[in-house]
C-alpha positions as CSV (number, residue, x, y, z in Angstrom):
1,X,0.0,0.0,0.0
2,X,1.7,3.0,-1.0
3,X,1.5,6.3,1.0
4,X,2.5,9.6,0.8
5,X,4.5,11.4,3.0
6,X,6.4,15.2,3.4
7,X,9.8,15.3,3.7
8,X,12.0,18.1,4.6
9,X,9.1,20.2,2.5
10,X,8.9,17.4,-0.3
11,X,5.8,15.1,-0.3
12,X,6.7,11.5,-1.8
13,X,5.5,7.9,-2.3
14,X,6.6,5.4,-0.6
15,X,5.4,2.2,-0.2
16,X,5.7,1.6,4.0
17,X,4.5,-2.1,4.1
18,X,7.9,-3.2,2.0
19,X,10.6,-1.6,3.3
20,X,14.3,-3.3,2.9
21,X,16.2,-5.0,5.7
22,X,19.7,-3.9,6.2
23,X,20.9,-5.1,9.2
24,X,22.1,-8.5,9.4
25,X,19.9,-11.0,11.2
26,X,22.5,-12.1,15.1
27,X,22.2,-16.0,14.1
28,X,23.0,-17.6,17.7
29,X,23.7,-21.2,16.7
30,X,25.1,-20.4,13.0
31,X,27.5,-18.1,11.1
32,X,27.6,-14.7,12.3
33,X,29.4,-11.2,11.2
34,X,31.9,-10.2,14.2
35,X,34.6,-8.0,14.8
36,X,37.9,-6.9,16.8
37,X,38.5,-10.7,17.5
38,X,34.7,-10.2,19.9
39,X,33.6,-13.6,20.7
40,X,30.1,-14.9,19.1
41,X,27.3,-13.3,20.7
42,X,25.6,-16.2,22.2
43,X,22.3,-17.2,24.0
44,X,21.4,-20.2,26.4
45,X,18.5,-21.2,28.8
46,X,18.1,-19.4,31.8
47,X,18.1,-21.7,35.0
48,X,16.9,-21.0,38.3
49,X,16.0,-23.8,40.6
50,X,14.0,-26.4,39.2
51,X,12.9,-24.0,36.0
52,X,15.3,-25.3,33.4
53,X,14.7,-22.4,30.4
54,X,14.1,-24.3,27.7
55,X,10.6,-26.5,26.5
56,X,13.4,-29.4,25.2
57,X,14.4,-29.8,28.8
58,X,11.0,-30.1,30.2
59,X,10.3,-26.5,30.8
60,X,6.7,-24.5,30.5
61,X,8.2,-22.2,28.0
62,X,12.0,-21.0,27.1
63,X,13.5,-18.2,28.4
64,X,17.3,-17.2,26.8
65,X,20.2,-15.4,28.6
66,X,21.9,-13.5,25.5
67,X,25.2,-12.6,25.7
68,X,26.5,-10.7,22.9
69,X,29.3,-6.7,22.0
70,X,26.9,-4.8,20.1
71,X,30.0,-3.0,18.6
72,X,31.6,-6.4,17.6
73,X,28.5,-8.5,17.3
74,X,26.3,-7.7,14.0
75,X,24.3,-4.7,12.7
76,X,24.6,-1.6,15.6
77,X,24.1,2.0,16.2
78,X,26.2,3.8,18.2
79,X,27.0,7.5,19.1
80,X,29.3,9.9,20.6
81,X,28.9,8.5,24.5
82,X,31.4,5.9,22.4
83,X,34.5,7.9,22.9
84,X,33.1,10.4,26.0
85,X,33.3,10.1,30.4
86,X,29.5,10.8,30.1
87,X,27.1,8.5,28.9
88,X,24.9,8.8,25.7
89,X,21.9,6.6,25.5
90,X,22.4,5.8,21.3
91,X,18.4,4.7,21.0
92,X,17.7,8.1,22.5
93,X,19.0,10.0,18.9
94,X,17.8,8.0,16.0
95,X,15.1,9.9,14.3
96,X,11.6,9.4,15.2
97,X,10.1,8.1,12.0
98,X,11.3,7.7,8.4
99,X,14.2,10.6,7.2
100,X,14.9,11.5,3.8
101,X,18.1,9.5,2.7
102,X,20.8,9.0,0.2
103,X,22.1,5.3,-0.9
104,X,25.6,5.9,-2.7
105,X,28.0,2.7,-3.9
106,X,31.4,3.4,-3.9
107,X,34.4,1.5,-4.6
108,X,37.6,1.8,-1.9
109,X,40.6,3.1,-3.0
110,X,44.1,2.1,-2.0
111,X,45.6,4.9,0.7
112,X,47.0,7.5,-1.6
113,X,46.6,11.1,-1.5
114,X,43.7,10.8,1.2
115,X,45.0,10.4,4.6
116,X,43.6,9.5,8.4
117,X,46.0,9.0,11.7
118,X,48.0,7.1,12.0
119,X,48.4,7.0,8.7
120,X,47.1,4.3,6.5
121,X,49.2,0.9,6.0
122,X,50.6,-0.5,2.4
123,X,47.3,-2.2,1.4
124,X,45.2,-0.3,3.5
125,X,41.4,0.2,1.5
126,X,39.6,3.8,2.0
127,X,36.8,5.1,1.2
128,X,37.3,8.2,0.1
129,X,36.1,11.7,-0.6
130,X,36.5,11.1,-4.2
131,X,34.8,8.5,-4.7
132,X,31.4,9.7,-2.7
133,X,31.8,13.0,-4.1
134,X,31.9,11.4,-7.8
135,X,28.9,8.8,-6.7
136,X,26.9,11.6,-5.6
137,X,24.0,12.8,-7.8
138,X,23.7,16.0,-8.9
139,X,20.7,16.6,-8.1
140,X,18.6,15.4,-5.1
141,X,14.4,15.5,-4.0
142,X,15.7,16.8,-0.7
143,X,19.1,17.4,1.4
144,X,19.8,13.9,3.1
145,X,19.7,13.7,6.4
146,X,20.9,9.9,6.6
147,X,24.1,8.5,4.3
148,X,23.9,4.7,3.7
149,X,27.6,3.6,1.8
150,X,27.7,0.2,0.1
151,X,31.6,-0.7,-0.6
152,X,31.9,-2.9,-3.2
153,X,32.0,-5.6,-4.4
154,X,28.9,-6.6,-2.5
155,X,29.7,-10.1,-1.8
156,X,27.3,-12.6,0.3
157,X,30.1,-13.6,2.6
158,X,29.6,-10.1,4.2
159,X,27.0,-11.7,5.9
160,X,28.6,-13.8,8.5
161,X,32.0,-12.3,7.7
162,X,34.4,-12.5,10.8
163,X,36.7,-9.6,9.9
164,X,39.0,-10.8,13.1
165,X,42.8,-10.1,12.3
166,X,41.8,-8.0,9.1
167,X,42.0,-4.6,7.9
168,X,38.4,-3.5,6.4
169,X,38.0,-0.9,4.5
170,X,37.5,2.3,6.2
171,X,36.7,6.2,6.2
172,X,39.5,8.6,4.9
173,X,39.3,11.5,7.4
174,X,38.5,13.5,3.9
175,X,35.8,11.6,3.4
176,X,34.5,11.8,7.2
177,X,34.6,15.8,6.7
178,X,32.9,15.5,3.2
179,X,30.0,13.9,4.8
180,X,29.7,16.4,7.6
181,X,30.1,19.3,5.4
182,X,26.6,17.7,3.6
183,X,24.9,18.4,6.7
184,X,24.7,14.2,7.2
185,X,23.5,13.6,10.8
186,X,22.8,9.5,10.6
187,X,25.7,7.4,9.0
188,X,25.3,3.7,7.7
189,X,28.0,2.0,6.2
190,X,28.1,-2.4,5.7
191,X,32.0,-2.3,7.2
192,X,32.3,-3.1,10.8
193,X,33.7,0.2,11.8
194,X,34.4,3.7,9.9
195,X,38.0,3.3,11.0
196,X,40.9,1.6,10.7
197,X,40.5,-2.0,12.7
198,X,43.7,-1.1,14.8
199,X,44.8,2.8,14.9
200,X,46.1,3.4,18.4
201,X,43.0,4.4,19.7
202,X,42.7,7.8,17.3
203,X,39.2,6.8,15.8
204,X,40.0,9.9,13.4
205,X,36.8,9.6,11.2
206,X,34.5,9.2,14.4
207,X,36.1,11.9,15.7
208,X,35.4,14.6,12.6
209,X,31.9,13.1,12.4
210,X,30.7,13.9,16.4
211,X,32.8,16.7,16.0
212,X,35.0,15.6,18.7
213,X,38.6,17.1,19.1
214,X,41.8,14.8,19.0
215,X,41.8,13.2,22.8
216,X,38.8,15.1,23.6
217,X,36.7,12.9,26.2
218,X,34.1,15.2,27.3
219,X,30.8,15.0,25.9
220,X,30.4,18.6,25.9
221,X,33.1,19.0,23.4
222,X,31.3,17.2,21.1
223,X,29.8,19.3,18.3
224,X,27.6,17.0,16.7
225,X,26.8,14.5,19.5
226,X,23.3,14.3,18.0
227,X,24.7,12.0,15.2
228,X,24.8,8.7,15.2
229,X,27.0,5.9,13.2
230,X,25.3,2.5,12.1
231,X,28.1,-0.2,11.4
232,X,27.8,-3.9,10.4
233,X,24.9,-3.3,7.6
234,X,24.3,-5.0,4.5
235,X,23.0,-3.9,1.7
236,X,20.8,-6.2,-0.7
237,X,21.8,-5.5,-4.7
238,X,18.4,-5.2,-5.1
239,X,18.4,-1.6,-3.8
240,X,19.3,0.8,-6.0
241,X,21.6,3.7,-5.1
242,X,19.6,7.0,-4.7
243,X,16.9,9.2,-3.0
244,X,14.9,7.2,-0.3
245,X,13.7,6.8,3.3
246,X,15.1,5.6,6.2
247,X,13.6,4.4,9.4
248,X,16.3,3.7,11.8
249,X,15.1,1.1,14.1
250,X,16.8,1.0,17.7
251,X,15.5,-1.1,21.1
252,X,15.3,1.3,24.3
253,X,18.6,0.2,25.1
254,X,20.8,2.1,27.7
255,X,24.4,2.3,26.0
256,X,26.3,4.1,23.6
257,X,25.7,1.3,21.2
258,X,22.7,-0.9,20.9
259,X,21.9,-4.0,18.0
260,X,19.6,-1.9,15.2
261,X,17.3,-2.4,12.2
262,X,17.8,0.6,9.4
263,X,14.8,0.1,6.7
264,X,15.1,1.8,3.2
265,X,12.1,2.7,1.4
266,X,12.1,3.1,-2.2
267,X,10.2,6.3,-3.3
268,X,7.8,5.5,-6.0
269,X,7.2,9.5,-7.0
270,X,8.0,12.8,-5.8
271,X,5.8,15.4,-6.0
272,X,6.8,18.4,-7.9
């Protein structure tokens, strides 16, 4: 059933009842995306005297303890409370219904004349400002308020990818201050983190993005600590770079990360 809705002044069509997945479904007893050498997030039946958690055992009904990182462990939102002393409740800053979005595929490029700190390894993959810049359309239905990056190739091993003792591609500080500069608030990107896997704790490109100083710690000092950064995504082929909608789905977790759920909607018109 399609419906229309005003974005940012622009009404549009969009059909709300077949939105597109991408986060990646936790699996607890198969393959599952992971990072930073985390453990599997797990679950298991929760005992307490004679109630054994689970129907198989003989129990009324099952009841799982999970155990799982949200920054290591599958699709997540976080936010600035990630590098800060103060804590910042991520769930509490993901918009409040769907937000008028941009889908761009890029290739990464090997480190060159793009830099981040420490500086990138021989072999090291970025994404850059170039190549967001050149994927970026000319013309848009409204400013975006949310980014979603698809690296390619888009391979189904991303998936349940355990990117453990790798380097993933990540964010050239150019292209974290590209993104700001077009007044992006929400990130998503299908890499496991928007920098480098091990860089001596700089986190450059979260850094420019909450508009936190180098070794800044207070949440005060961060300039954009309204924005938040969704990791781990995956992007189906079947969505098409572009102008859409996107409904950030978050639990009322306390933490500066919690597991989400972005959905893309396709717009079927745009008014003129």
């Amino acid at each position: 059933m399609h419906s229309r809705i005003a974005i940012a002044g622009v009404e549009v069509g969009t059909d709300l009842q077949r939105p597109a997945d991408l986060s990646l479904p936790l699996d607890f007893t198969g393959p599952q995306p992971r990072h930073f050498g985390a453990p599997r997030a797990s679950s298991r039946p929760f005992e307490s005297g004679a109630f054994k958690g689970a129907v198989e055992r003989g129990a009324s009904c099952n009841c799982e303890l999970i155990t799982l990182i949200p920054h290591c462990n599958g699709t997540h939102t976080e936010c600035a409370g990630h590098l800060t002393r103060e804590r910042l409740d991520a769930y509490r800053l993901a918009p409040a219904g769907p937000a008028a979005a941009l889908l761009l595929s890029v290739t990464p490029e090997e480190a060159g004349a793009e830099s981040s700190e420490p500086e990138p390894q021989p072999g090291d993959l970025l994404i850059t400002r170039r190549a967001l810049r050149r994927a970026w359309p000319e013309r848009l239905p409204f400013a975006p308020q949310v980014l979603v990056v698809r690296t390619l190739p888009n391979t189904p091993e991303k998936r349940a990818r355990d990117y453990s003792g790798h380097t993933p591609a990540y964010l050239s500080r150019e292209a974290a201050e590209f993104i700001v500069g077009r007044g992006i608030d929400h990130l998503i990107v299908d890499t496991p983190s928007i920098d480098r896997a091990r860089d001596d704790g700089r986190l450059t490109a979260h850094r420019v993005f909450f508009g936190l100083p180098r070794a800044a710690t207070a949440l005060s000092a961060a300039m954009r600590a309204n924005a938040t950064i969704t990791e781990l995504a995956f992007i189906p082929d079947t969505v098409a770079d572009g102008a859409g909608l996107v409904q950030l789905q978050v639990p009322p977790l306390c933490g500066d990360a919690v597991p989400s759920r972005p959905l893309w909607y396709t717009l079927s018109e745009i008014a003129p």
